[in-house]
C-alpha positions as CSV (number, residue, x, y, z in Angstrom):
1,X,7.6,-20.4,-208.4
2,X,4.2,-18.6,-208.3
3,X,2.9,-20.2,-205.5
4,X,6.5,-19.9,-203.2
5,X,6.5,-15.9,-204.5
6,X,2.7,-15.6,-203.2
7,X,3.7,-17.7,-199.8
8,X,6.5,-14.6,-198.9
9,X,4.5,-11.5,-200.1
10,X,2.3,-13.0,-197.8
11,X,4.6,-13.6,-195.3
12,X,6.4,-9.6,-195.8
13,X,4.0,-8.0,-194.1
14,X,4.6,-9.6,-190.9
15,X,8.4,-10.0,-190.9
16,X,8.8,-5.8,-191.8
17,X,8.2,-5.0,-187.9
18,X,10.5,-7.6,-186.8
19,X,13.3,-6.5,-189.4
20,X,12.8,-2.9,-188.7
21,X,13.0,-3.7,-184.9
22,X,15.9,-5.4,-185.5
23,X,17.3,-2.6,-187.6
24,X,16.9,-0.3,-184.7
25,X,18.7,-2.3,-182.6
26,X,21.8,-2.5,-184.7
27,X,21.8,1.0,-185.1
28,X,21.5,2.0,-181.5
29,X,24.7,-0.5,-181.1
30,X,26.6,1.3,-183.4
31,X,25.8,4.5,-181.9
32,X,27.0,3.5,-178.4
């Protein structure tokens, strides 16, 4: 389980922009 845990924190640090874009995106939906 060590190894898979290390595989995401490594893999965090690129998918926060994408989640955070898509975040935005939801919330400028909801707005409109």
């Amino acid at each position: 389980m060590d190894d898979v845990e290390k595989h995401y924190m490594s893999l965090v640090p690129r998918a926060v922009p994408i989640t955070s874009n898509l975040a935005m995106v939801m919330l400028r939906r909801l707005q409109v």
